[in-house]
N, C-alpha and C positions, 0 to 999 in steps of 0.2 A: 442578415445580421441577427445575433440571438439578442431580443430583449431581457428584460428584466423576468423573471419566473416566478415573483412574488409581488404583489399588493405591499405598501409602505408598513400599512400596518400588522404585517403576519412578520417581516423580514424581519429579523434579528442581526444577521450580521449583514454588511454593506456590502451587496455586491455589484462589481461594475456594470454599466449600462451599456448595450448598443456591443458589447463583445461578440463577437465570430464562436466564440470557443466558450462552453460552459466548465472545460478543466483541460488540462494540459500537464503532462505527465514525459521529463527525461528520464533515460531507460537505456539499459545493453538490455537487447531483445537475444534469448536462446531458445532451447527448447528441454524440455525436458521428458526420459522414458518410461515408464514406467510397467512393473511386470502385471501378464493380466493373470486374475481370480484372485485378487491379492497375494501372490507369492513374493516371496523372497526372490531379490536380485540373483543372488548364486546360485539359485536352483532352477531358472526360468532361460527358454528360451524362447517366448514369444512376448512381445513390448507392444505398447500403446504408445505413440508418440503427438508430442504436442507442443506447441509456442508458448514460452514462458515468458515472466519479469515479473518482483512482486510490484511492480511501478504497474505496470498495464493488465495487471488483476485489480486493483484497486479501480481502475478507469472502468473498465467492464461494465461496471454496475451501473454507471450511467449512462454508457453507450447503448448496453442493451436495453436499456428504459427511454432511449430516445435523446438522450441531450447528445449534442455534439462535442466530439471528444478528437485530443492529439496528440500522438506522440512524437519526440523528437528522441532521435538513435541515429544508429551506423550500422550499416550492414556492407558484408565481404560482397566484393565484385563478382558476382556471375556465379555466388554458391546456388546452387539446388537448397541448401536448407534457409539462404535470402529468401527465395521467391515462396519457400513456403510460409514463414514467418508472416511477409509481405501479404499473402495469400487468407492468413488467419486473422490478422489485422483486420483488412477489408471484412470479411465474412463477422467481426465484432463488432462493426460499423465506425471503425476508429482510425482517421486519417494519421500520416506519419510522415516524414519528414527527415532529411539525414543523409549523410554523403556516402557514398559507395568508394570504400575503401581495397584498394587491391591485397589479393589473397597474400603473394609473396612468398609463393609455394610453398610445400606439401608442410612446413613448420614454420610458416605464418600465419597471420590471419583465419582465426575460425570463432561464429557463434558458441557462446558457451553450451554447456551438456550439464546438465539437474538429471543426476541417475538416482532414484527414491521408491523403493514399495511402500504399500501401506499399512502394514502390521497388519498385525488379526488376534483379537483375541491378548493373551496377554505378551504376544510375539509383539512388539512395538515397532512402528515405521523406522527406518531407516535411511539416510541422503547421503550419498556422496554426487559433491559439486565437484567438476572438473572444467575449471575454467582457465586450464593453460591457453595462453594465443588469443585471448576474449579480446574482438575486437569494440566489443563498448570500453576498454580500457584507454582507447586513443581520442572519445569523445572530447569535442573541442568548443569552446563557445564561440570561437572566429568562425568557424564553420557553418553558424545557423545568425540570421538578421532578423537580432532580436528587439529591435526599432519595429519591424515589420510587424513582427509576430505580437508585442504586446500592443506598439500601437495604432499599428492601421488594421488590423485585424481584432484583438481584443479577447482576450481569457477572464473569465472570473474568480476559478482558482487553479492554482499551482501546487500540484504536490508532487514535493521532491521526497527522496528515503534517504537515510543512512546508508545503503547498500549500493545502491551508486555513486554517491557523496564519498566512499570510501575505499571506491577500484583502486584508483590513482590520481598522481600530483593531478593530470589534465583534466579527470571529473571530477575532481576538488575543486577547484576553481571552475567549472562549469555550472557546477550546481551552486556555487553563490555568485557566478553573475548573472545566473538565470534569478535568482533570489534578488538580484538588486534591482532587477528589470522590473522584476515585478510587480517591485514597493514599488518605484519610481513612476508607474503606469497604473498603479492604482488597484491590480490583483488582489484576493488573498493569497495566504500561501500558508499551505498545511505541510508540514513536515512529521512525519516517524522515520524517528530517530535511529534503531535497528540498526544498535552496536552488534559488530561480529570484529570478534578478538584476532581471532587471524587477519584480517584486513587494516586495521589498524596496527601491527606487527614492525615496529624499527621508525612509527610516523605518528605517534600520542600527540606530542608539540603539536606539529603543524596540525592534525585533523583537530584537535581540542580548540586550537582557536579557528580555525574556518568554521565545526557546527555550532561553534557560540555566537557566530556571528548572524548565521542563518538564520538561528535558534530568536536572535533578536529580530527578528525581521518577520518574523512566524507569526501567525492569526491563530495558527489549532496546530497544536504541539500532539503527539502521541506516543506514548512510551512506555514501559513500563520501568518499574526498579531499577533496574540492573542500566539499563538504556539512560537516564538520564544521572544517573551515580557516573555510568565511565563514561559518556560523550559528553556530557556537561559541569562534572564533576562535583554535581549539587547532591550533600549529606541525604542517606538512605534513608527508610523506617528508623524511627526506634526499637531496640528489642521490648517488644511485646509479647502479648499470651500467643496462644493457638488459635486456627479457627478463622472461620470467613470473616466474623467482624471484626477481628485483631488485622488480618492484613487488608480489608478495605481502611481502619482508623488510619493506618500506616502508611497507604498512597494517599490518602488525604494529609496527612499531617507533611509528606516531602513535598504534594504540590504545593501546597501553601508558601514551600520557599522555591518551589520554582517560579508561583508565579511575581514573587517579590525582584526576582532577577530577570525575569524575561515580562516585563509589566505590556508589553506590545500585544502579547496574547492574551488571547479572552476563551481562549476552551481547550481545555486540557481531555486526556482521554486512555484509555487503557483498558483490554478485556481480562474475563476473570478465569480461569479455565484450572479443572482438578481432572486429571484424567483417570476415570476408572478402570478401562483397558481402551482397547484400537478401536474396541467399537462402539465405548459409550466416553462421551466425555459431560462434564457440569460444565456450561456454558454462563457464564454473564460477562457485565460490563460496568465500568463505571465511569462518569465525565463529569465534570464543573465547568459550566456556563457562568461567564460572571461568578456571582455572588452564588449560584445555585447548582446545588449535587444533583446528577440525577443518579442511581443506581437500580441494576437490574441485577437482581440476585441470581447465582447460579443454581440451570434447571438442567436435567436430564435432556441429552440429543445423540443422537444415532449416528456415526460416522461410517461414513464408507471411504473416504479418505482426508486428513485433516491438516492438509498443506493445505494453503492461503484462506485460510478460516478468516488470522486475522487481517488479511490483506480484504478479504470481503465485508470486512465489519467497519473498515475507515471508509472503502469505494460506501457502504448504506448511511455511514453518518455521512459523509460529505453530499451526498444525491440529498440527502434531509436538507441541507444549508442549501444546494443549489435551488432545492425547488420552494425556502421558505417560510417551512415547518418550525411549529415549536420545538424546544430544545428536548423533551422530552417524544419527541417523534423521532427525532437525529438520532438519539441510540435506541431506540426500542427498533428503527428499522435498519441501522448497522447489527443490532444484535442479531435478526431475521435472516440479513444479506448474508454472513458471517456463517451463521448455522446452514445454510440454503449453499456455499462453496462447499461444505463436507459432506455435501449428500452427492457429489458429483465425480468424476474421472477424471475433467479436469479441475486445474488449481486456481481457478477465480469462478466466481457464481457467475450465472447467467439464466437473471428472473425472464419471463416470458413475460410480467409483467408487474404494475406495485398490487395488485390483488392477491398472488401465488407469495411475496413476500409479507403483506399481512397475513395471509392465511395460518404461514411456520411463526409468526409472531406469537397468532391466538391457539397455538397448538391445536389447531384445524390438519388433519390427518387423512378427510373426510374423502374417497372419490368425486372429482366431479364430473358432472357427462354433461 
């Protein structure tokens, strides 16, 4: 069983004792291609392929640093791209969990496809999702014994996404009775929010009130603008000036009324990012803990691809809270983790250890032998 990762008096937020599981993460597992040397999709006939979900980039970062990690999915009976997903899984140290769904021939059942270059230059990346047939769309909360899972086994946090939250009716309700297990058993539970307009398409009503509900039930909310404007329908900025300190005043002044309607939460969070082309971006962050801002102003970083950046930046803050760091540690090593996914091929980081992630903190560049 996994103890407690912190000392009483470093631990800031509460996390449960004697847990099995240091985070736990539902997900449709797919994969995604991408062209190699950077090229363009349309121009490319050689791909890099690899197991995707922003849910299990996020997990990543503490898999690969050792905490033990879960995910709960579905995967199609007897596919080839099952047992590799499965395959990727295991090789990121991360157990999983989830009913083997039959294919249902050649126009049923299949893992989603994430097709995405990486720009170059002032070519910008490009995604086409094709997720006809995605069988994380039939995920079911009857399907997984979540008595078991919260309380004879035991998680400390829970981060569920907008993106699954928002397949369908059945992971709608999945992802908030997972969210009620979790209060009920004592979890946190970190939610980003990650509205996408298409998915919410003919079903505003119903998803508005399922992630308000979550949304209450939430320890560390993540979102930006736009994300807690149309999932929660909480007033935007005000129009203000230009410029970095006008729109950091601006997510300060809207968290202030989020956090007067979601008072259950105690750390809000959002990265800050200006893209100067595909291969440099201004990087920062900014969260309130309690009473207290941290912010990390935006610095010059190098991209070599700048999918799940910010999936890397929640997996470094949430590893900060598992392991009981001060609040200002939480983002200074989600800003690291964050940065440390866009130097890579694939779409979630994977530190070799927390020394190579302070190192991209203190802008350490340095060889080591």
């Amino acid at each position: 069983m996994l103890l407690s990762l912190a000392n009483k008096e470093s631990m800031s937020l509460p996390l449960k004792q004697n847990s099995k599981y240091a985070m736990l993460v539902p997900t449709s597992m797919g994969i995604r291609i991408t062209p190699a040397a950077r090229q363009p999709v349309y121009s490319s006939d050689l791909f890099r392929m690899h197991a995707t979900s922003a849910e299990s980039n996020v997990a990543s970062v503490s898999s690969f640093l050792g905490l033990p990690v879960k995910v709960l999915t579905t995967f199609v009976q007897g596919s080839p791209i099952a047992d590799f997903i499965k395959s990727d899984l295991s090789a990121r140290h991360i157990d999983f969990e989830g009913p083997e769904e039959e294919q249902g021939g050649p126009w049923g059942h299949r893992h989603q496809i994430n097709i995405a270059d990486s720009g170059f230059g002032m070519r910008g990346p490009r995604v086409h999702n094709d997720r006809a047939g995605e069988v994380g769309r039939t995920l079911n909360h009857k399907d997984f014994d979540l008595k078991r899972i919260f309380e004879e086994e035991g998680v400390q946090i829970v981060h569920l996404s907008g993106l699954i939250g928002a397949l369908s009716t059945e992971t709608s309700q999945f992802c908030l009775e997972i969210a009620r297990a979790a209060k009920k058993s004592g979890s946190l539970i970190s939610y980003d929010l990650n509205h996408r307009a298409s998915f919410w398409k003919g079903r505003h009503d119903e998803l508005r009130k399922i992630f308000t509900e979550i949304a209450s039930l939430a320890d560390i909310l993540v979102g930006n603008e736009e994300d807690f404007q149309l999932c929660l329908g909480i007033p935007g900025p005000e129009a203000g000036g230009e410029g970095l300190q006008s729109k950091i005043d601006g997510f300060k002044e809207m968290i202030g009324r989020v956090k007067q309607t979601f008072p259950n939460a105690s750390v809000f969070a959002t990265t800050l990012r200006e893209v100067v082309n595909a291969n440099e971006h201004l990087w920062g962050a900014i969260m309130l803990h309690g009473e207290n801002w941290q912010v990390v102003e935006p610095r010059s970083i190098q991209i070599y691809d700048r999918i799940g950046g910010g999936d890397g930046f929640v997996g470094g803050l949430l590893y900060g809270i598992l392991k009981g760091w001060n609040a200002e540690k939480w983002i200074q090593f989600g800003w690291a983790t964050g940065a440390l996914a866009t130097t890579l091929f694939t779409d979630y980081a994977r530190p070799s250890g927390e020394e190579m992630v302070w190192s991209i903190w203190e802008g350490n560049a340095r060889v080591k032998r």
